[in-house]
C-alpha positions in Angstrom: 81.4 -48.2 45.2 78.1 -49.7 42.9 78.3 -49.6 39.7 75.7 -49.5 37.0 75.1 -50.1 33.1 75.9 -47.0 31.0 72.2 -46.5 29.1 71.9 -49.9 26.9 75.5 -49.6 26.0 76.2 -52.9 28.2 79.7 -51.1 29.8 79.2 -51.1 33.2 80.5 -47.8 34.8 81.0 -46.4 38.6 78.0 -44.7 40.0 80.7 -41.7 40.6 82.4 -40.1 37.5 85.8 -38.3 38.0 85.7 -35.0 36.0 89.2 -33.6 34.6 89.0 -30.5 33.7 90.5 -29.3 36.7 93.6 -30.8 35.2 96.1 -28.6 33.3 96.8 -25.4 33.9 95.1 -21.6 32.7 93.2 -21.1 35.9 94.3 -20.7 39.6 92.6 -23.4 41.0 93.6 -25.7 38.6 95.8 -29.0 39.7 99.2 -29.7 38.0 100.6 -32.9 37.0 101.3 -34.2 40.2 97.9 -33.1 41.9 96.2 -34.4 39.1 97.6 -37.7 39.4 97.2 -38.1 42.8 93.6 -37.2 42.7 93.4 -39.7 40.2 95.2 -42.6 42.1 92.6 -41.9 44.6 89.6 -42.7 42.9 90.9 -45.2 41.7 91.4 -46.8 45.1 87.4 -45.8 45.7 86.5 -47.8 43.0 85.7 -45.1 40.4 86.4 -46.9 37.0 84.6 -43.5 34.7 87.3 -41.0 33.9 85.8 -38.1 31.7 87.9 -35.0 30.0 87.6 -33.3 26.8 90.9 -32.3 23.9 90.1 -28.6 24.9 90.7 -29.0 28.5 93.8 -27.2 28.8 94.1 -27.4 25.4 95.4 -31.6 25.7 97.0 -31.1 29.1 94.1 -32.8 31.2 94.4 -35.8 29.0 97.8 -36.3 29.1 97.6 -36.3 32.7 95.2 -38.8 32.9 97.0 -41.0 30.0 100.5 -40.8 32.1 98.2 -41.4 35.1 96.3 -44.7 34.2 99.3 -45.5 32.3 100.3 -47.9 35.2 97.2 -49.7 35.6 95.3 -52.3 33.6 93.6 -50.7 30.4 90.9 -52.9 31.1 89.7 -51.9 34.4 88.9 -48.2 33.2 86.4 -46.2 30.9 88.2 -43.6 29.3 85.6 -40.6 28.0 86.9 -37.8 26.0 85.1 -35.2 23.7 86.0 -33.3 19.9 84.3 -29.7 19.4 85.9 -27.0 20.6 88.8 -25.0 19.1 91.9 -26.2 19.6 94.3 -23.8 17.8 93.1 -20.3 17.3 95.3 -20.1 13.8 93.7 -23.8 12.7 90.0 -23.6 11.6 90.0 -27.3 11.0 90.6 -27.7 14.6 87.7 -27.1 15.7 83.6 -28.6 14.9 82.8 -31.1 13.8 83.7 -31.9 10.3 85.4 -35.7 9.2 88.5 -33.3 8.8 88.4 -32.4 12.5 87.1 -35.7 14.1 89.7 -37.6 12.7 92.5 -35.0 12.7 91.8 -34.7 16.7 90.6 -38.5 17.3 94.3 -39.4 16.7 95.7 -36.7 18.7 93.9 -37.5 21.6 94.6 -41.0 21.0 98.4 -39.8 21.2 98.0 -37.8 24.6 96.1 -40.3 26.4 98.6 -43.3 24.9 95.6 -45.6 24.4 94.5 -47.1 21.3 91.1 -47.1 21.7 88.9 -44.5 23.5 85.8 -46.1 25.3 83.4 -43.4 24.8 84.1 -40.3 22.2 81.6 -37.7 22.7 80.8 -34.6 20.6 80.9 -31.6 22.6 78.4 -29.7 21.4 76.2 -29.3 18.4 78.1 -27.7 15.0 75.8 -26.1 12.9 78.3 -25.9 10.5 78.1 -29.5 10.1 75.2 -31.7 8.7 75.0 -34.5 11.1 74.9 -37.5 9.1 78.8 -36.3 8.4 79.7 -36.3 11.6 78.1 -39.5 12.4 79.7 -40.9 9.4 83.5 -39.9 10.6 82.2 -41.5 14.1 80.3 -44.8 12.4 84.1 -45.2 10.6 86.2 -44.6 14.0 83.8 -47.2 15.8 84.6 -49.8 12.9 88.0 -48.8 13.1 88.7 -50.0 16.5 89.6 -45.9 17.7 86.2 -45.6 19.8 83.7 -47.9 21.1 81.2 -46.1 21.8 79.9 -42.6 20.9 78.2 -39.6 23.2 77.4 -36.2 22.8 76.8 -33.5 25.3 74.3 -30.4 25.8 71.8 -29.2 22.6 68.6 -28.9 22.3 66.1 -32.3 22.6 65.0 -31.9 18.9 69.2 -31.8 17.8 69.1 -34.7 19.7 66.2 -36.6 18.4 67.3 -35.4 15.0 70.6 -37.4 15.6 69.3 -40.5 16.5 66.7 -40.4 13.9 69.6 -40.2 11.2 72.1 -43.2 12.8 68.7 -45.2 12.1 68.0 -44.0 8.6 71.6 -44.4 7.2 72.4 -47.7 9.8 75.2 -45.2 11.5 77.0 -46.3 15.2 74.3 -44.5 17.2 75.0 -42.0 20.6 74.6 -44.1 23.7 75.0 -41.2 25.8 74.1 -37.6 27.0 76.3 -35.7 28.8 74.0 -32.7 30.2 73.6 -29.4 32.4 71.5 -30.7 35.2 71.9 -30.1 39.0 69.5 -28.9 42.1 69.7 -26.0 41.1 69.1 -25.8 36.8 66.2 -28.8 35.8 65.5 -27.2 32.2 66.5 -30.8 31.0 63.5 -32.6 32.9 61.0 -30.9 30.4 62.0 -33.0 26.9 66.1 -34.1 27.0 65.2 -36.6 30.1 62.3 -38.1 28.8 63.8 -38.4 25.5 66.7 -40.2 26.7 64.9 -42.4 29.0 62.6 -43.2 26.3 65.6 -44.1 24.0 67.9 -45.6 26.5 70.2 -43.1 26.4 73.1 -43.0 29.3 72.8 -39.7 31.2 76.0 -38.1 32.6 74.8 -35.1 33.8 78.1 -32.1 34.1 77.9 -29.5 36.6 76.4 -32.0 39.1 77.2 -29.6 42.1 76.4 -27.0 40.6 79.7 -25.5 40.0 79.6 -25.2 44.0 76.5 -23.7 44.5 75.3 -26.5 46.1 78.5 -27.5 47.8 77.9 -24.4 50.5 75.7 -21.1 51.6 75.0 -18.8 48.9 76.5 -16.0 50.6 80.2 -18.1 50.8 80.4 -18.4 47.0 83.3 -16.3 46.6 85.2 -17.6 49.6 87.2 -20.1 47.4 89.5 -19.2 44.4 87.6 -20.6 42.2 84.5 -18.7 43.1 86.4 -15.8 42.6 87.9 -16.5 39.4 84.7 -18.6 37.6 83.5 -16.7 35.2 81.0 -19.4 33.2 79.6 -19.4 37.3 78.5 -15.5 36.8 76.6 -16.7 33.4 74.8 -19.5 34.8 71.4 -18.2 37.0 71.9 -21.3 39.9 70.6 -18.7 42.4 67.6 -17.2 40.5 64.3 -19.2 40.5 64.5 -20.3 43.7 67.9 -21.1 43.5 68.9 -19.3 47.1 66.1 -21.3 48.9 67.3 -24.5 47.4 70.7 -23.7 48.6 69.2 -22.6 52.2 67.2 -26.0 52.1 70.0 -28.1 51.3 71.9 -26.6 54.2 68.7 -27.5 56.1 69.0 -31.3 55.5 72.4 -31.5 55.6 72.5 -30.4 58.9 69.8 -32.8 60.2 71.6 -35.9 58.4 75.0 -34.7 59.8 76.5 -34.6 56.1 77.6 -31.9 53.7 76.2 -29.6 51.5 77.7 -31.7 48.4 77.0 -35.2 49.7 73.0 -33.8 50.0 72.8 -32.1 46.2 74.5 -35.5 44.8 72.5 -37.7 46.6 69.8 -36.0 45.0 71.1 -36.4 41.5 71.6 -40.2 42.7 68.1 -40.3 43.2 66.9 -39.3 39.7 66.3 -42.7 37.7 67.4 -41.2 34.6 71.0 -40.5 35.8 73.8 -42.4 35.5 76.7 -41.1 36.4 77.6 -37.7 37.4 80.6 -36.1 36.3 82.0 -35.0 39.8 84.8 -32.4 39.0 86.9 -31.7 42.1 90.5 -30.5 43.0 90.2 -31.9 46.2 90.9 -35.4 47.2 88.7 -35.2 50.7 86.4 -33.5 48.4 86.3 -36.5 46.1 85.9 -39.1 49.3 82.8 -37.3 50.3 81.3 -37.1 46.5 81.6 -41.5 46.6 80.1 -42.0 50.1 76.7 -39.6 48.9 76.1 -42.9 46.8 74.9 -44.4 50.0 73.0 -41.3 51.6 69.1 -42.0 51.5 66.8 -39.3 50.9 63.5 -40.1 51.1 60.3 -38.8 48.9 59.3 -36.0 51.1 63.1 -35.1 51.5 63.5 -34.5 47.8 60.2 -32.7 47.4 61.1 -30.4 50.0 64.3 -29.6 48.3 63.0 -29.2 45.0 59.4 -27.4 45.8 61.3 -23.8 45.7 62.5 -24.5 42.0 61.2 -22.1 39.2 61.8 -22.1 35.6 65.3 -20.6 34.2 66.5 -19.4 31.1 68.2 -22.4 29.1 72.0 -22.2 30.2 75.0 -24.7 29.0 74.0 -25.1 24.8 76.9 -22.9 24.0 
C-alpha cells in the first residue's frame, strides 16, 4: 500500500479508499453485517487505513457496521469519514440539511453508531440551499473545537458554492473544508473545467466517488446488466457514462487491459491514480477479490500516450452528481 497526505490537512491516508455504502441493507447487492465486516477486515490487512460512509447509507446501518468492525482494532491506525445531508427520517424535517439543528442532532448520532468519539473527517453531503453557509460552517467550526471532528469536507456542488465556502471560513476565521469528495471517473471529467483547478489551487484533498464509474469501467458496455447490481442501479440509468464518447472509452480500456494482462477496473483506477489532483478514490466494492485488484492498480503504470489514448474519445456531458 503508499500512502499520501490528504490536501494540506497533514493526515496521511491510503492511496485506496474503502467505500461503504454497500453496507446495510435496501438493495440486492448490498452486503450484510457479516460481509461487510469481512470486506472490511480485508482492507485492512491491504493496508487501506481511509474508511468512508455517510448517516444515510442505509439509513445508519453502514456505519454501524463499520463502528462494530474497527471496533477491534487501534482507533489510531484508521481515518474514519462520514457525511450529514440527506434525510434521515421522512416524518423529521430537522433530519435532514444542513442547519446547526441537524449537524449537531446527527454529529452525535453518528458518533453513537460508529462508537468513536471523534470522527476524523465530517463532510457535508451536498450543498443546502436552505442554509446560509456561514451557519453551517459555524455548527462545524464548534464540533472541530469541540473535539467531535477533526477535520471537515464536503462533497459534489458547483466550483463557485465551493469558492463561496472557503471565501467565508476566511472572512469570519471558521475551521475551513480540507476536502472535496467529487463525481469524477474515465468516463464523466465535467470537474476538470473549474472544481480541479480550484482545489489544486487551494490545496484541497480530492476523493473523487464513483471512481469506476459505477462499473462502467469495470467491463464491456454491452455486459452492464450482467450483475445484480446493474440490473437494479437506478442512479446508473441517470448518469450519461456511455454518451460522449463514453462506449469508446469503455472499448479502449478493454484495449489496454488486454495488452497489460490486467482488468478493466485495475486500467480506469490506474488512470484516476494518475491524475495529480487526486487523492484517494472512494473504491466502493462488495467483493473482496474485487477489492485486492482495486489496491494492486496503485502500482500499474500507464504512460502519457496510454492515458491520451484513453481519454482522446471523451466529449463534454451534462453536469451529473450535484443533486
Amino acid at each position: 500500500m503508499e500512502y499520501t497526505t490528504l490536501g494540506t490537512s497533514g493526515m496521511s491516508v491510503s492511496r485506496i479508499g474503502l467505500g461503504c455504502m454497500s453496507f446495510g441493507s435496501g438493495r440486492e447487492w448490498m452486503l450484510d453485517r457479516e460481509e461487510g465486516t469481512e470486506l472490511i477486515e480485508r482492507a485492512i490487512d491491504l493496508g487501506i487505513n481511509f474508511f468512508d460512509t455517510a448517516n444515510v447509507y442505509s439509513t445508519g446501518e453502514s456505519e454501524a457496521i463499520l463502528g462494530d468492525a474497527l471496533a477491534g482494532y487501534d482507533r489510531d491506525e484508521h481515518v474514519i469519514a462520514t457525511k450529514v445531508y440527506a434525510e434521515m427520517d421522512p416524518d423529521n424535517p430537522n433530519s435532514s440539511g444542513l442547519s446547526r439543528k441537524t449537524i449537531e442532532q446527527e454529529l452525535e448520532a453518528s458518533l453513537d453508531r460508529l462508537g468513536i468519539d471523534t470522527i476524523d473527517l465530517y463532510q457535508t453531503h451536498r450543498w443546502d440551499y436552505d442554509t446560509p453557509i456561514d451557519e453551517t460552517l459555524r455548527a462545524l467550526d464548534d464540533a472541530v473545537r469541540r473535539g467531535s471532528v477533526r477535520y471537515i469536507g464536503t462533497s459534489s456542488m458547483w466550483a463557485h458554492q465551493f469558492a463561496e465556502a472557503l471565501q467565508t471560513s476566511e472572512a469570519l476565521n471558521l475551521e475551513r473544508f480540507a476536502t472535496m469528495q467529487n463525481h469524477y471517473n474515465a468516463f464523466y471529467r465535467e470537474e476538470e473545467r473549474e472544481m480541479l483547478p480550484l482545489c489544486e489551487k487551494e490545496g484541497i484533498g480530492v476523493i473523487p466517488w464513483s471512481p469506476l464509474a459505477r462499473g462502467v469501467g469495470t467491463r464491456p458496455h454491452d455486459e452492464l446488466d450482467t450483475t445484480t447490481r446493474g440490473q437494479t442501479d437506478q442512479y446508473l440509468e441517470q448518469i450519461p457514462y456511455l454518451q460522449g464518447g463514453g462506449e469508446e472509452i469503455n472499448e479502449r480500456i478493454q484495449e489496454l487491459a488486454a495488452q497489460k494482462g490486467v482488468t478493466m477496473a485495475q486500467i480506469s483506477l490506474a488512470w484516476l491514480l494518475h491524475k495529480e489532483w487526486v487523492d484517494v478514490p472512494i473504491v466502493g466494492t462488495t467483493s473482496v477479490d474485487h477489492l485486492e485488484e482495486a489496491v494492486e492498480a496503485i502500482e500499474l503504470d500507464l504512460s502519457d500516450s496510454d492515458l491520451a489514448y484513453l481519454e482522446e474519445p471523451y466529449e463534454p456531458l451534462p453536469i451529473a452528481g450535484h443533486e
